[in-house]
C-alpha positions as protocol buffer text, in pm:
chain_id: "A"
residue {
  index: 1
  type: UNK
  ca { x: 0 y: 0 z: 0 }
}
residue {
  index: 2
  type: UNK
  ca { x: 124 y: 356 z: -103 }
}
residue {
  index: 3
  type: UNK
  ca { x: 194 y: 591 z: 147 }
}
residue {
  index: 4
  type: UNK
  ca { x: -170 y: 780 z: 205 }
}
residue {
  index: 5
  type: UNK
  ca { x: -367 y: 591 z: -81 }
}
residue {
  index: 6
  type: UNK
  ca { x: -636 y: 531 z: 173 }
}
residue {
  index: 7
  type: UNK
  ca { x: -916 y: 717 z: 107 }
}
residue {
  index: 8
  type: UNK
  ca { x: -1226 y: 752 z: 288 }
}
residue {
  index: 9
  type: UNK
  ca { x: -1532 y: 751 z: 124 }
}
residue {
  index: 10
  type: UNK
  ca { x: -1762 y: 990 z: 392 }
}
residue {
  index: 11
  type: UNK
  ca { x: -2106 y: 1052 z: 406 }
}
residue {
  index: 12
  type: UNK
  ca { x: -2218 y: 1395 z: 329 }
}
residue {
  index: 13
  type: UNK
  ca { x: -2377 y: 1608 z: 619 }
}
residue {
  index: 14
  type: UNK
  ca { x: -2735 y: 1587 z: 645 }
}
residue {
  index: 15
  type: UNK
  ca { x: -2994 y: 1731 z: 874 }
}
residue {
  index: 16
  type: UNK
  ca { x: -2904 y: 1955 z: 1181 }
}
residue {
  index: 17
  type: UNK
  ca { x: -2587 y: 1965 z: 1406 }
}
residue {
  index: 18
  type: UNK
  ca { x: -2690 y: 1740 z: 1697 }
}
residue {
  index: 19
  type: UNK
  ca { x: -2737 y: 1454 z: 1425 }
}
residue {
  index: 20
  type: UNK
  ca { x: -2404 y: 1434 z: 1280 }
}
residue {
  index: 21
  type: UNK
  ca { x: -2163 y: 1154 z: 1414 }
}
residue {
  index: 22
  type: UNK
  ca { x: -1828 y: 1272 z: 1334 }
}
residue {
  index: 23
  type: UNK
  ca { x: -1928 y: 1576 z: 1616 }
}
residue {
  index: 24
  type: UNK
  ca { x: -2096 y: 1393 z: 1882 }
}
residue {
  index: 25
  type: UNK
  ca { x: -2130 y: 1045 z: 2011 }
}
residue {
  index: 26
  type: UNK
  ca { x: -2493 y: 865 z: 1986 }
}
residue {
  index: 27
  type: UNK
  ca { x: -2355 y: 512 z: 2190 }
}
residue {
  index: 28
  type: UNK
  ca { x: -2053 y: 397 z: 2405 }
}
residue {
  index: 29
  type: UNK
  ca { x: -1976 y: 12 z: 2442 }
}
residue {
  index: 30
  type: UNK
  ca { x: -1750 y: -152 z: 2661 }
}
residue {
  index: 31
  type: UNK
  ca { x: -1454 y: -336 z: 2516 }
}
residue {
  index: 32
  type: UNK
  ca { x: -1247 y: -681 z: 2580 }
}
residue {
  index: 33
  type: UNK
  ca { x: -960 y: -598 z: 2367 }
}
residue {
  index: 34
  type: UNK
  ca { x: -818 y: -890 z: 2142 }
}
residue {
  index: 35
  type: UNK
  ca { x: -1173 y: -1003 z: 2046 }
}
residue {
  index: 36
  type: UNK
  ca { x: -1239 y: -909 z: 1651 }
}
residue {
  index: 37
  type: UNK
  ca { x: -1369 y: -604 z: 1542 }
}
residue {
  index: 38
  type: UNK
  ca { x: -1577 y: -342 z: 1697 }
}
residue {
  index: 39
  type: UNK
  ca { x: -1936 y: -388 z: 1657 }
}
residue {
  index: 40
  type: UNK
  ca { x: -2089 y: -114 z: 1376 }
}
residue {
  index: 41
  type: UNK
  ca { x: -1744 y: -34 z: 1268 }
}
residue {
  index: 42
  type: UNK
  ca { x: -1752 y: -139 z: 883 }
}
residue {
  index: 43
  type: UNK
  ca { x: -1822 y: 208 z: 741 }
}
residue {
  index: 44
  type: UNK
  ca { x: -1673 y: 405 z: 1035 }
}
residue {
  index: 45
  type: UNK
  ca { x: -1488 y: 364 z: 1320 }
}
residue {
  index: 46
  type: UNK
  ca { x: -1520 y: 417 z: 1691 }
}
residue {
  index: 47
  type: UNK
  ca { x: -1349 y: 621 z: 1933 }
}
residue {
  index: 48
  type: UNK
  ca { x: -1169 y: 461 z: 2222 }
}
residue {
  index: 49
  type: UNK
  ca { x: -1249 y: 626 z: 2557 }
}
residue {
  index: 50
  type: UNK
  ca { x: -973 y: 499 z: 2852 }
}
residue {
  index: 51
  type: UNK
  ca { x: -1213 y: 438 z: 3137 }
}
residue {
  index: 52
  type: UNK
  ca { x: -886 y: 257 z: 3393 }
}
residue {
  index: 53
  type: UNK
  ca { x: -773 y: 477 z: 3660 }
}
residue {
  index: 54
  type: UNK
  ca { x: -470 y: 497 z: 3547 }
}
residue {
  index: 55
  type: UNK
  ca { x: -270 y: 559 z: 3247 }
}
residue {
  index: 56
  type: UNK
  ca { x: -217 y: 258 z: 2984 }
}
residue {
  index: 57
  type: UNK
  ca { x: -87 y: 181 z: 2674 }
}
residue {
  index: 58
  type: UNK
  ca { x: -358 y: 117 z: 2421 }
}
residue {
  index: 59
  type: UNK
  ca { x: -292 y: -65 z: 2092 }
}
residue {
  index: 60
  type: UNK
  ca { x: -569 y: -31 z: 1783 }
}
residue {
  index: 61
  type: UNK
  ca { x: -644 y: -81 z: 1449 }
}
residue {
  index: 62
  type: UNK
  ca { x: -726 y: 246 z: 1267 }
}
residue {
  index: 63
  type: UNK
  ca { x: -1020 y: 282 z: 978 }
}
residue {
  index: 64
  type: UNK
  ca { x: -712 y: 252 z: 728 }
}
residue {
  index: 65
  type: UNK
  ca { x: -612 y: -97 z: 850 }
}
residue {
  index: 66
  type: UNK
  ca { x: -261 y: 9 z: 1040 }
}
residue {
  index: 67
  type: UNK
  ca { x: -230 y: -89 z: 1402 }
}
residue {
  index: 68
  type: UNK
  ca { x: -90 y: 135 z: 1586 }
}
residue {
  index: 69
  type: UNK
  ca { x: 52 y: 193 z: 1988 }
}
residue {
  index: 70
  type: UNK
  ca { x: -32 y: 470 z: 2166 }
}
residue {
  index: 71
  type: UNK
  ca { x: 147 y: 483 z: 2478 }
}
residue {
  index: 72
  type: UNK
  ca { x: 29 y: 589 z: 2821 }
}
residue {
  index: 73
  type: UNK
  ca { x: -332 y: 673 z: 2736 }
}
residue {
  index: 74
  type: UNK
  ca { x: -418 y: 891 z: 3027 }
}
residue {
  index: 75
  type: UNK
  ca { x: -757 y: 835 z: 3229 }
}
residue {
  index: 76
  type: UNK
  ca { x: -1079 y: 954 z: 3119 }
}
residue {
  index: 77
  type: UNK
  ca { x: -929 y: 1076 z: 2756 }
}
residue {
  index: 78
  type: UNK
  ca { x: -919 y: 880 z: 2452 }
}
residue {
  index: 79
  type: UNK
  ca { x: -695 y: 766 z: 2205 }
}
residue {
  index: 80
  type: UNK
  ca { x: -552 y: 1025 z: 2003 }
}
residue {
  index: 81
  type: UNK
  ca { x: -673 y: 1306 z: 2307 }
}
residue {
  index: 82
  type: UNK
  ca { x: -691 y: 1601 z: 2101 }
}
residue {
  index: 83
  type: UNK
  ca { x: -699 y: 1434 z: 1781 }
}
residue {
  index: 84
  type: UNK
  ca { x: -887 y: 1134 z: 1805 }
}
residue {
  index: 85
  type: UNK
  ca { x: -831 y: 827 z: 1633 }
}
residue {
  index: 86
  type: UNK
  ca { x: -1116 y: 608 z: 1463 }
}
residue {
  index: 87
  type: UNK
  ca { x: -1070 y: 251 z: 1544 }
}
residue {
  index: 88
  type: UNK
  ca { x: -1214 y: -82 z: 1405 }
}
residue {
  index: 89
  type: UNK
  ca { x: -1028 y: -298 z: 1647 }
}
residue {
  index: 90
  type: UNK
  ca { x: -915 y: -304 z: 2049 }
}
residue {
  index: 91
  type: UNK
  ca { x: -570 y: -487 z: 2062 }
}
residue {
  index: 92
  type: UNK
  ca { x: -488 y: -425 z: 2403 }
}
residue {
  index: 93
  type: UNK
  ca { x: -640 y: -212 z: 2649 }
}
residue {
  index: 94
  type: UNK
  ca { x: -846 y: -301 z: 2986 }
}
residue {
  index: 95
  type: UNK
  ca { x: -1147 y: -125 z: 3064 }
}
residue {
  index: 96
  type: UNK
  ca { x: -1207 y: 101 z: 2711 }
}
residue {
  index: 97
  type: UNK
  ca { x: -1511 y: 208 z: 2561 }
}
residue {
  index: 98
  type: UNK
  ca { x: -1582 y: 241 z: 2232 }
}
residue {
  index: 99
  type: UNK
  ca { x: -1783 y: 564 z: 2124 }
}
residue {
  index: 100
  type: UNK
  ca { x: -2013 y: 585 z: 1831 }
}
C-alpha cells in the first residue's frame, strides 16, 4: 500500500448539528480488547475512551487498516486526546469504551 492511498469515502452532512456523528457520540460500548472487530465499525470507526484509573498503553487498528501503539493513554481521555483516532479494532487495552 502507497503511502496515504487510503481514502475515505464519507457521508455527506445531512440534517441539523446534533445529528451528525463525526461531532458527537450517539452510543458507548465496553470493550475486551483482542476479540475481533468493533461492533458497527464497517463504514466508520469508533473512538476509544480509557475508562482505567490509570494511564495505559492502548494498541488499535485504525479505519485505514494500520495498528498502531499509543502509549500511556491517560484516564478519562481517549486515544488520540486532542486528535482522536477512529478505530475498528481493540488490541490491548483493559477497561475502554468504544464511542459511536
Amino acid at each position: 500500500m502507497a503511502y496515504n492511498s487510503w481514502e475515505p469515502t464519507l457521508d455527506g452532512l445531512e440534517g441539523n448539528t446534533m445529528a451528525q456523528p463525526r461531532v458527537f457520540g450517539h452510543d458507548a460500548v465496553a470493550l475486551t480488547a483482542g476479540t475481533g472487530a468493533i461492533a458497527n465499525t464497517g463504514k466508520r470507526g469508533a473512538v476509544i475512551y480509557n475508562g482505567s484509573t490509570t494511564a495505559q498503553n492502548i494498541t488499535i487498528v485504525t479505519e485505514a487498516g494500520n495498528q498502531v501503539v499509543f502509549k500511556q493513554v491517560q484516564p478519562g481521555t481517549v486515544v488520540g486526546d486532542k486528535t482522536p483516532m477512529l478505530a475498528t479494532k481493540l488490541i490491548v487495552g483493559v477497561d475502554c469504551v468504544a464511542i459511536y
